[in-house]
C-alpha positions in Angstrom: -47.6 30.5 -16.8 -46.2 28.6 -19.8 -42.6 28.3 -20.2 -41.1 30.1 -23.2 -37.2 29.9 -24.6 -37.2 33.2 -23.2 -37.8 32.3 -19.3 -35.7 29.1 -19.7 -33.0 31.4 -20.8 -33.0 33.8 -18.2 -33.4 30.7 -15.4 -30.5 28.9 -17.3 -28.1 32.0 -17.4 -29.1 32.8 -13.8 -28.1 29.7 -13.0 -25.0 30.1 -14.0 -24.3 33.4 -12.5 -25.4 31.8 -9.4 -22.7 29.3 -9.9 -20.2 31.1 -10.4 -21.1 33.7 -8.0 -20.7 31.3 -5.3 -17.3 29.9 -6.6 -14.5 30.5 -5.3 -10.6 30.5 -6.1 -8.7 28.8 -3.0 -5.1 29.2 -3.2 -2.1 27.5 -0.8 1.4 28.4 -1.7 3.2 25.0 0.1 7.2 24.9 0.5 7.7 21.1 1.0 10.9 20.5 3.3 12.1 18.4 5.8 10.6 18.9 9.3 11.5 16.9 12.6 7.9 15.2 14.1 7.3 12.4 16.8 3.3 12.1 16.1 3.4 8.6 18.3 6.1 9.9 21.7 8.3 6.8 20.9 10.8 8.0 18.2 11.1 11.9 16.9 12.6 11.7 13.0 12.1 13.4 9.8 9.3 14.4 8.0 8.0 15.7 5.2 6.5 19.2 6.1 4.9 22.2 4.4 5.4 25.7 5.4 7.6 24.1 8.1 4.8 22.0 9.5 3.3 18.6 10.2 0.6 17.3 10.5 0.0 19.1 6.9 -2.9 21.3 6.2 -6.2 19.9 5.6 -7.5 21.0 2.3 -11.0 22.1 2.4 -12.9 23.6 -0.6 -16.4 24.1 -1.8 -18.0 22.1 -4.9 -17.1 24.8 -8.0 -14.1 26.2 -6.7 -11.2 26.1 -8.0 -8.2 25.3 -6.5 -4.6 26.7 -7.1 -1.8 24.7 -5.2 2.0 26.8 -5.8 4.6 24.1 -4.7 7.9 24.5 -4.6 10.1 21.7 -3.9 12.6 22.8 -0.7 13.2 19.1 0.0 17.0 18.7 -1.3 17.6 15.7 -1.7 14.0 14.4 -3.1 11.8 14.7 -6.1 7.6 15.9 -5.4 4.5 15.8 -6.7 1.0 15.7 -5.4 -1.7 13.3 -7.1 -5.1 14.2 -5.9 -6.8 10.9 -4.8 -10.5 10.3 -6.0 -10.4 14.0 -8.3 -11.3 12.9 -12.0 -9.5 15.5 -13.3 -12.0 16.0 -16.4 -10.1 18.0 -19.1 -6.8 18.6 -16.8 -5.4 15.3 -16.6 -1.9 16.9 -16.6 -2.8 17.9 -12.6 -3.5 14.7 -12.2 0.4 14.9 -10.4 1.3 11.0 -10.9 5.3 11.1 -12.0 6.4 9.7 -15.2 2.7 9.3 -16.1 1.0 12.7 -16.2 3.9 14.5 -15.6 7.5 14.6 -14.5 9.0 14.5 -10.7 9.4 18.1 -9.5 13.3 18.1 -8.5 14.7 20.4 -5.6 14.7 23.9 -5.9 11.5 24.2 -8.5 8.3 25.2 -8.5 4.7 24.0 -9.7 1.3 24.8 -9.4 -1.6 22.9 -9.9 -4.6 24.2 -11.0 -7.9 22.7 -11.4 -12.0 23.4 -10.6 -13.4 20.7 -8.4 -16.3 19.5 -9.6 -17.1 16.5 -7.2 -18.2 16.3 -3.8 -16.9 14.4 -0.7 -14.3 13.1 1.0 -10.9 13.0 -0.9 -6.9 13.1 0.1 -4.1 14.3 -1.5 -0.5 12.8 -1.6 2.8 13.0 -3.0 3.5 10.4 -6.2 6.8 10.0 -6.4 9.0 7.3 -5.6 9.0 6.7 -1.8 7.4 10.2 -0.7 4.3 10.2 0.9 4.8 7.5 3.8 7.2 10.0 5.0 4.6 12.1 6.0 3.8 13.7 2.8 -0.4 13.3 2.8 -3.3 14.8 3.9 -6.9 15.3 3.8 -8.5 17.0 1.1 -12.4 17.7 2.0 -15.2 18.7 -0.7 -18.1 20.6 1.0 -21.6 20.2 -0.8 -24.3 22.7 0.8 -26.6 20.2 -1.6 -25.8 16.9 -0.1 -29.1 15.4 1.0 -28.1 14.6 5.2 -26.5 17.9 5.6 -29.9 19.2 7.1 -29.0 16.8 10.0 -25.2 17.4 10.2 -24.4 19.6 14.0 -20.5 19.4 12.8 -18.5 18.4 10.2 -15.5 16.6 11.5 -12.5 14.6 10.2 -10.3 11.4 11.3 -7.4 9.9 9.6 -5.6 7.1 10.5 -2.8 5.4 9.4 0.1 3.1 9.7 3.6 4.8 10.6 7.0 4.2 10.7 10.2 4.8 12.7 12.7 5.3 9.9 12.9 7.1 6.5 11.4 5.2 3.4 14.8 5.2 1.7 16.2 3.8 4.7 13.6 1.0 4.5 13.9 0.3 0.9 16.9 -1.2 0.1 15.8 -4.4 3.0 12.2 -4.8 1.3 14.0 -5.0 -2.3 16.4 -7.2 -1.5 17.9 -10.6 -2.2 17.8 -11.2 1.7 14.0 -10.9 1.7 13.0 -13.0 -1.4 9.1 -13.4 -0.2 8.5 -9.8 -0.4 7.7 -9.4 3.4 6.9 -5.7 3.8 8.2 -3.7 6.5 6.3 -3.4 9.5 5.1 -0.2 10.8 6.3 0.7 13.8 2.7 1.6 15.2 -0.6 3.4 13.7 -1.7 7.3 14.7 -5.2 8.6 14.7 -5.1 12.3 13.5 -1.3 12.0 13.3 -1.3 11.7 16.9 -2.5 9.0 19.6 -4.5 8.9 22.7 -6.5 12.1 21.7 -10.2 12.9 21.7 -13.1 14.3 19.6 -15.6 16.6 22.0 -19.1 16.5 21.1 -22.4 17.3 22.3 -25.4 15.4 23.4 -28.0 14.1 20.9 -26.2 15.7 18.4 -25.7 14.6 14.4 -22.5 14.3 13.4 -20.9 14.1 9.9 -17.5 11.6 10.4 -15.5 11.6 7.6 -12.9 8.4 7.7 -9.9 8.6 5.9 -6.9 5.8 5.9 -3.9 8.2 4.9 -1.3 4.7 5.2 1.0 3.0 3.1 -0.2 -0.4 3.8 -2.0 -2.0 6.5 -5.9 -1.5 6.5 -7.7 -0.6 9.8 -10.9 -1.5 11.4 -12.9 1.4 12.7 -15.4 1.7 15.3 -16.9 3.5 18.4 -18.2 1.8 21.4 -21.9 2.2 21.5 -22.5 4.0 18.6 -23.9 3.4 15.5 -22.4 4.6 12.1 -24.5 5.5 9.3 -22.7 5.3 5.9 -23.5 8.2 3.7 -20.4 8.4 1.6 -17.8 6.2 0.1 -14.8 7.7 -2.1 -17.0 10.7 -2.8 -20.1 8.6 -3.7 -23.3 9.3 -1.8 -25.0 6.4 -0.7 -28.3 5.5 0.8 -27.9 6.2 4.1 -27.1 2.2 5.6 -26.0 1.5 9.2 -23.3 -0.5 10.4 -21.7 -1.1 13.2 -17.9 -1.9 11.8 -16.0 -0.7 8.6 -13.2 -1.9 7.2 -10.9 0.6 5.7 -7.9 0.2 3.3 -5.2 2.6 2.4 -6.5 5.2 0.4 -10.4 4.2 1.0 -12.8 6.9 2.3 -15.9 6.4 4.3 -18.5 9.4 5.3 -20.7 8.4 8.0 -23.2 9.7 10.6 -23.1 9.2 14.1 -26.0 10.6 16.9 -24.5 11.2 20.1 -26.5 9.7 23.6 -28.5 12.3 25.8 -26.4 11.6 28.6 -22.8 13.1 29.3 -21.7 11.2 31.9 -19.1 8.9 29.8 -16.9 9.2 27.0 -16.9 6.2 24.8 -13.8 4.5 22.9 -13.6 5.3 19.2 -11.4 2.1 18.6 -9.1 1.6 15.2 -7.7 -2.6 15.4 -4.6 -3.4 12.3 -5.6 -5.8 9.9 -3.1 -8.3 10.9 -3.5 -11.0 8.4 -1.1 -8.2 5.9 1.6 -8.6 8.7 4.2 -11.3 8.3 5.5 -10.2 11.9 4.1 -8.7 14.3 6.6 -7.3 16.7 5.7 -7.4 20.5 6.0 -3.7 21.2 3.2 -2.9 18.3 0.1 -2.3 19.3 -3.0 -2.9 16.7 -5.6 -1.8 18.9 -5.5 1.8 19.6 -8.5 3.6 21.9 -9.1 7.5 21.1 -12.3 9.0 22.5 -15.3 10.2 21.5 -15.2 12.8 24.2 -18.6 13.9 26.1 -17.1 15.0 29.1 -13.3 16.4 29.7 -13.8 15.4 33.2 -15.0 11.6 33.2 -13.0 9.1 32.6 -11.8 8.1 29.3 -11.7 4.2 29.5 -9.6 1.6 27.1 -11.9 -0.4 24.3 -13.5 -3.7 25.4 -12.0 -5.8 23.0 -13.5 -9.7 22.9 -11.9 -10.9 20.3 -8.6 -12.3 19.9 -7.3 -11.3 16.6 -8.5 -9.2 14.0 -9.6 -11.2 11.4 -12.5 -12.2 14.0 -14.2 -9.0 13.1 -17.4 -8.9 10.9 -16.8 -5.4 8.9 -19.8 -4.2 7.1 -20.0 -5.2 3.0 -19.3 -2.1 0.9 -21.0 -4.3 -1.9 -24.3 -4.0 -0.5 -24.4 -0.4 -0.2 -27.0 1.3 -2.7 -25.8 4.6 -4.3 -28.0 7.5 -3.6 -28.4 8.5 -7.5 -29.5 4.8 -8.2 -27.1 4.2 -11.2 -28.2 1.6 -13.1 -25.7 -1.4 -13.8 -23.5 -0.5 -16.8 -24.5 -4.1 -19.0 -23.3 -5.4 -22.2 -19.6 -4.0 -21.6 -17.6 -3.0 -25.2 -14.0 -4.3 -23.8 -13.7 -6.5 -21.2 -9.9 -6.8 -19.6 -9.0 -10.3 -17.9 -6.6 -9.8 -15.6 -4.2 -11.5 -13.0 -1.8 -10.3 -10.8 1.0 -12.0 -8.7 4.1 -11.9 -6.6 7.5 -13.7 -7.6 11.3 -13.7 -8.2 13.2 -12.4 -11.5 16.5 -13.0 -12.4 18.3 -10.8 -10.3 16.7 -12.2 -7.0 14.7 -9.9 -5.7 10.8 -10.0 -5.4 8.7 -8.1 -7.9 4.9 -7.6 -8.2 3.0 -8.1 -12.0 -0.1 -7.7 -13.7 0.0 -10.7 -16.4 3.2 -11.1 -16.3 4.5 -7.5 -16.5 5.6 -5.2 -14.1 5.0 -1.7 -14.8 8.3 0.3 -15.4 8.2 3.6 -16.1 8.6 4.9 -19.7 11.6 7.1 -20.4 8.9 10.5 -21.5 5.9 10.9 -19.2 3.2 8.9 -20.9 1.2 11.6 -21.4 3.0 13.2 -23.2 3.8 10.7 -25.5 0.3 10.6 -26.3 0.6 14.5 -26.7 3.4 13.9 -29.4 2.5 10.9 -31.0 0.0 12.0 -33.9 -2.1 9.8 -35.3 -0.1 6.7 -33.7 -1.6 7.8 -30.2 -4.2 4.4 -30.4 -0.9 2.2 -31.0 -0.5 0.7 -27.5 3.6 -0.5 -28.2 4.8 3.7 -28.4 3.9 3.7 -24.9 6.3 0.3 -23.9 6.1 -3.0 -23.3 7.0 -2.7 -19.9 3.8 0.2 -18.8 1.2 -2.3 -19.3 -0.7 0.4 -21.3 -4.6 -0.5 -22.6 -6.2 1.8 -25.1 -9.7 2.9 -24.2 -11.7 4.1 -26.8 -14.4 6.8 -25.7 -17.6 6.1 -24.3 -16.6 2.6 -24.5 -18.4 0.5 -21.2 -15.0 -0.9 -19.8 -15.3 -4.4 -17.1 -12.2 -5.4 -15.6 -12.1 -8.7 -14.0 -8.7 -9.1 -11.7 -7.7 -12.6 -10.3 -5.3 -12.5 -7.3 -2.7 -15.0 -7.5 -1.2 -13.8 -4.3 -2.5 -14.9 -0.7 -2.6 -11.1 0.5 -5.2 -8.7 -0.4 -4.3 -6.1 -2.1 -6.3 -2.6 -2.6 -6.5 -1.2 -6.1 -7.2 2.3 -7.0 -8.0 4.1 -10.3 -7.2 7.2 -11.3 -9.8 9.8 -13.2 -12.8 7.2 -12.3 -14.9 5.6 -9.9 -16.7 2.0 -11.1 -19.1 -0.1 -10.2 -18.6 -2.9 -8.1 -20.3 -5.6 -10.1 -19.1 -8.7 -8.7 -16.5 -10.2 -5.5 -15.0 -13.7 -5.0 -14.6 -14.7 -1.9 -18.0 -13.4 -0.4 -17.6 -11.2 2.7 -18.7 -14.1 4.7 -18.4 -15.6 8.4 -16.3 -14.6 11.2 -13.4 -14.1 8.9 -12.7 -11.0 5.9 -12.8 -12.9 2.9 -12.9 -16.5 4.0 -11.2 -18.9 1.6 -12.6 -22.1 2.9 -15.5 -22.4 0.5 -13.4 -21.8 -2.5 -13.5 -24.2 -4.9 -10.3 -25.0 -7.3 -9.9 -23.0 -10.3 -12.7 -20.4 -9.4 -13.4 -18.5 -12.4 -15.6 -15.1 -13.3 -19.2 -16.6 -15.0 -20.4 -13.2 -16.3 -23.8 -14.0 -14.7 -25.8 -10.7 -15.1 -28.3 -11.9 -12.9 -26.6 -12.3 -9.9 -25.2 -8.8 -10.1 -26.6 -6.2 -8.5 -29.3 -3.4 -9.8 -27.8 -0.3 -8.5 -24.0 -1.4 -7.9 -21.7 0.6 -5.5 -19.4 3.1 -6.6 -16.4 4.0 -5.2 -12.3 4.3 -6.7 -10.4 1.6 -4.3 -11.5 -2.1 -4.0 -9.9 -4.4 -1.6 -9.1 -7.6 -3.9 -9.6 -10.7 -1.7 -6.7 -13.2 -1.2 -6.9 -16.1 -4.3 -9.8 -14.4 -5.6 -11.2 -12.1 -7.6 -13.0 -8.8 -8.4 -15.2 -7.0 -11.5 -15.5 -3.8 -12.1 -17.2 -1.5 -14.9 -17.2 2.2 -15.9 -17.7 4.3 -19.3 -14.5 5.5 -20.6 -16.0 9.2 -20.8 -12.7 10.6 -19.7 -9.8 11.2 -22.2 -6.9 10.6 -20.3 -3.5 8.6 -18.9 -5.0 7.0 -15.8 -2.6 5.0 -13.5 -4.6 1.9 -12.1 -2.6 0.6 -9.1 -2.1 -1.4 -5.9 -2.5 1.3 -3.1 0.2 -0.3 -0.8 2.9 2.1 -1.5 5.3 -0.8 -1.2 3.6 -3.4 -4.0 3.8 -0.4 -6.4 7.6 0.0 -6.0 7.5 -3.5 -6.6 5.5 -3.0 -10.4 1.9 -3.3 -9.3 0.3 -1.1 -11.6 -0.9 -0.4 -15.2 -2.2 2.3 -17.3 -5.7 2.8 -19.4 -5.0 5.6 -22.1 -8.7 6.6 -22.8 -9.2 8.3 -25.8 -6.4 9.7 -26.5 -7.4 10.8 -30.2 -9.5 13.3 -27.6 -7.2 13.7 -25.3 -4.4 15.5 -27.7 -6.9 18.0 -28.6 -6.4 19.4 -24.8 -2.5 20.1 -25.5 -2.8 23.8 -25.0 -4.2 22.8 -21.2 -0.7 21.8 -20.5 1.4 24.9 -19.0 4.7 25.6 -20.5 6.2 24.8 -16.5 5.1 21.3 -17.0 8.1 20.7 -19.6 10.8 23.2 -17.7 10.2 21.2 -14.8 10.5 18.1 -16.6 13.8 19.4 -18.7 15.1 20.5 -15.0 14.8 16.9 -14.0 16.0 15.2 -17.2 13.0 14.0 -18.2 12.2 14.5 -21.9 9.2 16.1 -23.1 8.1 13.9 -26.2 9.1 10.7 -28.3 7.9 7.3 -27.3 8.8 5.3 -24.0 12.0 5.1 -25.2 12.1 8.7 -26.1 12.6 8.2 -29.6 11.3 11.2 -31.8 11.5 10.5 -34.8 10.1 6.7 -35.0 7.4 6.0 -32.2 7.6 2.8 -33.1 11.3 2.0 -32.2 11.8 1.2 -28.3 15.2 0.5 -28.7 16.9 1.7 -25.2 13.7 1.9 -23.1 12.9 1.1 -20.1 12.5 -2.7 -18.9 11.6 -4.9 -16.6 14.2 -7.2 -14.6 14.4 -11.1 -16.8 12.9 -13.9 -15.8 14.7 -16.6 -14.0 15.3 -18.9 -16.7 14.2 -22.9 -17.0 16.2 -25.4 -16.4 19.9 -25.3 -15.7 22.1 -21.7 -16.3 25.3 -21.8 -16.8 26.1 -20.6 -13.2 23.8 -23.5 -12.0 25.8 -25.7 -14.1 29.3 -24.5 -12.7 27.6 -24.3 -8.9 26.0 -27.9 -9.2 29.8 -29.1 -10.1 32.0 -27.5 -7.3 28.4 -28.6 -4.8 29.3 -32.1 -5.8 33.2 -31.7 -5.8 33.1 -30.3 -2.0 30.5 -33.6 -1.1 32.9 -36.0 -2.9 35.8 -35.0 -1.4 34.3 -34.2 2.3 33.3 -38.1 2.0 36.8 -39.2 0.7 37.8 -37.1 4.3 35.7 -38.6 6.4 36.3 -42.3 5.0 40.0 -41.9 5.6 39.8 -40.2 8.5 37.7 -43.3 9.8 39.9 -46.3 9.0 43.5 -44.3 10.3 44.6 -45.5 13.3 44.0 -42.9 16.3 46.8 -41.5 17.7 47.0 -41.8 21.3 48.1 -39.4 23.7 51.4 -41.2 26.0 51.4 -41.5 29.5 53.7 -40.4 31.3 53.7 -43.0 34.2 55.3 -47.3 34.3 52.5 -48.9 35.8 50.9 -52.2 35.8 47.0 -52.7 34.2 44.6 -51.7 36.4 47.1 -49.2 38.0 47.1 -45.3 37.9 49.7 -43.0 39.5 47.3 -40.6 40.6 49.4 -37.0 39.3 47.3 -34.9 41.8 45.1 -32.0 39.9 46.4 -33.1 36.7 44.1 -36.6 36.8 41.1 -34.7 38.7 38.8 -34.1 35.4 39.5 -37.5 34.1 38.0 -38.9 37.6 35.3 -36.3 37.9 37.5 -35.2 40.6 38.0 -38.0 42.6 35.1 -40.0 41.6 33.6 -43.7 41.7 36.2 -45.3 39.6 38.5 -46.3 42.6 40.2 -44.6 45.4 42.7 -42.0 44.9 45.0 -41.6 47.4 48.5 -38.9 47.6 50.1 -37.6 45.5 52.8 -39.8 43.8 50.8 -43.1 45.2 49.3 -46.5 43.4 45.5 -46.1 43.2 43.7 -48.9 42.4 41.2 -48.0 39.6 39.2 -51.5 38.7 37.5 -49.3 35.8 40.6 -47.5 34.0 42.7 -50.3 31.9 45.9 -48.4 30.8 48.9 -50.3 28.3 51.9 -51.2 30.1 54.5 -48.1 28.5 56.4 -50.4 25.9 52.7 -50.5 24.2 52.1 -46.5 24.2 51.7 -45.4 20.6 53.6 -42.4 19.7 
């Protein structure tokens, strides 16, 4: 039968019924406070807990719903938010929840709800994005289900692991060492060990010759983690909420905030259990203390009873592992590579020293400080100077993105670490990595030539590049990335380890936002009385100047750089450094040609001849030693070795 408007209507608007028959709203009302945890049995401490609990809920919805999150902040002493990782946010970019960017902190004692239909699929977490929150405990998984994905046909049980890094003591507690003048490199603290589910030694049962769906999130605040089980293959299905082609591998390598889905068929037989084994990256450690362990065993569990053995581990470090190439994966909708890009940003970030001594992170030279107004709404309250780039500060990095525009980033590291880098409101392609995952080591450097630069050479990019939102960026090298700026928006692009972002590792891309002020009214009146409540303003520039946008007089800024040359303090130190060596030579010179004094003896005797004084001459003889004989007390001894002045020659 011939289709007419009239059936296409009817299947469109029963399509849409359909859709929003089966969508849902989800709703969690969370009271963030402090709750006492000891996820690893070596050291109980403070947490950060909702509804008086941790490990936190795991957030699971279905593609179309929407979700409704009521927080209230019970915390006392610390600010909240919650950013939720890998979500576009497509028209709410104000519950995008990253402070001073798309909102302000939520102090104690207030509330605010986030609201927003989820529209992807996949695996996704959600965290606090405030100063300092979230490696205190304050993260968790946030899963999308998808009765459309293509392997769920195959799937016995959906399961999820999380691992991450974990520490002893409170973030502010380890803060004021990392940022310090005593640790001018930077070193980042060290975790005192890694948990698996927020726990250790645990197990996932399963059944034989079973499917499962294993989604694998890394919930830390710094140190990637290996993953794999003993025996078992993985088959990748999902990165960052990307379906792939279904490619097998028998490692991943999994930085902070990265997301892998993957399949794994159980063995007929239940007569073992079989290590599921997470190993640190331990190239990111500048220490690694000898009680912390970077191998950790779980259990894929087929049978309570059997044993439940340790991973064989041949290798002796980590960087000996060959981790599967996330840049060969193919995604399952065959995107085609985004050519012939509009803007293209050339960027390089690095670690170093400003004037006040401590260590700070930089993307060309600038370290993002927060504006004074949330940048958003600066854009909101800007008018037609919303496309200006200075109203937003010269200290946010900010980069206008006009709409639709096809947007490659290239970023150089000029650091030896890696560093994983995470947009907000986007995936991208992966167009193009320097070092090459290559040889027994993650991103070897041996093969890099000086001055290694991006050629731009379209044929050696891939057809249907992998998508995903967090990219590890190799030691001294470099990555490219594209995407379409189809997303009005204030979108925070970042370093991932919590602690290179306190440092200034970050930068915004304001897309659109000619576009983006049209969605004012999407902004609830709560966002501004929770942003008055922590005296944040509400419009105005970076600086929060209202009535000239162009004036940054009193914002925010970066720390100076150490200045060339001589200061005046090196001037005065350099003088009193050479006064102290002058005159410690003049001592030592005088001290050399005065004539020792010598202690008087208090016996007449002839050269050659001691009165031996009993105990009192023992330690000069090495108690009666080899020098001569000693005989009585009060006697001549005849010491050949000892030549003493007569007493008319004792200097006093």
């Amino acid at each position: 039968m011939a289709r007419t408007p009239l059936t296409a209507c009817i299947t469109l608007l029963a399509t849409v019924i359909a859709t929003i028959t089966d969508a849902a709203a989800v709703t969690h009302n969370f009271n963030v406070s402090w709750v006492t945890a000891n996820p690893d049995g070596r050291a109980e401490r403070q947490v950060i807990g909702i509804n008086g609990q941790w490990p936190l809920p795991v957030i699971e919805v279905n593609k179309g719903d929407r979700l409704i999150v009521n927080m209230h902040n019970d915390l006392g002493d610390k600010n909240a938010s919650i950013h939720w990782h890998g979500m576009y946010q497509n028209g709410t970019n104000s519950m995008d929840g990253a402070s001073m960017v798309t909102q302000g902190p939520v102090p104690p004692g207030y509330d605010f709800t986030y609201n927003f239909t989820v529209d992807q699929n996949g695996t996704y977490w959600y965290h606090c994005h405030v100063d300092f929150c979230y490696p205190d405990g304050y993260r968790q998984a946030f899963i999308v289900h998808d009765k459309d994905a293509y392997f769920l046909d195959e799937v016995e049980e959906d399961l999820t692991i999380t691992m991450s890094d974990w520490y002893h003591e409170l973030t502010e507690e380890l803060a004021p060492s990392f940022l310090s003048l005593y640790n001018p490199t930077g070193a980042e603290p060290i975790p005192g060990s890694f948990l698996f589910n927020d726990t250790f030694n645990t197990s996932i049962p399963v059944k034989p010759n079973k499917t499962y769906l294993l989604r694998v999130i890394n919930l830390g605040a710094f140190v990637a983690q290996y993953f794999y089980i003993e025996n078992h293959t993985l088959t990748i299905v999902e990165i960052d909420g990307v379906y792939t082609e279904p490619t097998q591998a028998e490692i991943i390598y999994v930085s902070v905030a990265q997301r892998y889905a993957v399949l794994v068929t159980t063995k007929n037989s239940t007569e073992k259990n079989f290590p599921i084994v997470t190993i640190a990256d331990s190239t990111l450690l500048d220490t690694i203390p000898p009680d912390l362990r970077l191998n950790n065993t779980n259990w894929l569990e087929y049978n309570s009873a059997a044993e439940h053995p340790q991973a064989d581990i041949t290798v002796s470090q980590s960087s000996d592992l060959v981790p599967f190439d996330d840049l060969t994966l193919i995604p399952y909708d065959r995107m085609p590579l985004l050519t012939n890009p509009d803007l293209t940003l050339n960027l390089t970030m690095s670690l170093g020293d400003l004037e006040n001594g401590l260590n700070y992170a930089f993307i060309d030279d600038i370290s993002y400080t927060a504006a004074k107004v949330p940048t958003l709404y600066t854009v909101m309250s800007s008018g037609n100077l919303s496309s200006d780039s200075k109203i937003y500060g010269d200290f946010t990095h900010s980069m206008i993105l006009q709409h639709n525009q096809v947007v490659e980033i290239i970023l150089n590291n000029d650091d030896t670490g890696s560093h994983p880098f995470h947009l907000h409101g986007h995936n991208f392609q992966l167009i193009d990595r320097y070092p090459a995952l290559n040889g027994p080591n993650f991103y070897s450097l041996e093969s890099a030539p000086a001055g290694v630069v991006y050629t731009g050479n379209t044929s050696a990019m891939p057809t249907y590049p992998t998508r995903r939102d967090t990219f590890v960026l190799p030691p001294q090298g470099y990555w490219v990335i594209r995407f379409v700026a189809d997303n009005p928006g204030v979108w925070f692009f970042h370093c991932h380890i919590d602690w290179h972002l306190s440092q200034g590792l970050g930068m915004l891309m304001i897309e659109a936002p000619e576009i983006l002020q049209t969605q004012k009214s999407s902004i609830p009146q709560q966002h501004f009385d929770v942003a008055k409540a922590a005296g944040v303003g509400i419009q105005g520039n970076a600086a929060g100047n209202t009535e000239d946008f162009l004036d940054l007089d009193g914002q925010n800024v970066q720390q100076g750089n150490i200045a060339a040359g001589f200061t005046t303090r090196g001037f005065v130190a350099m003088v009193f450094s050479c006064l102290n060596a002058v005159l410690g030579l003049v001592a030592i010179s005088v001290y050399g040609f005065l004539e020792p004094k010598r202690k008087k003896d208090l016996g007449w005797h002839r050269a050659g001849e001691v009165v031996d004084r009993g105990e009192e001459n023992r330690g000069v003889l090495g108690g009666g030693g080899k020098a001569g004989e000693t005989e009585g007390e009060g006697k001549k001894v005849s010491h050949p070795g000892v030549q003493r002045l007569q007493s008319a020659e004792i200097s006093e």
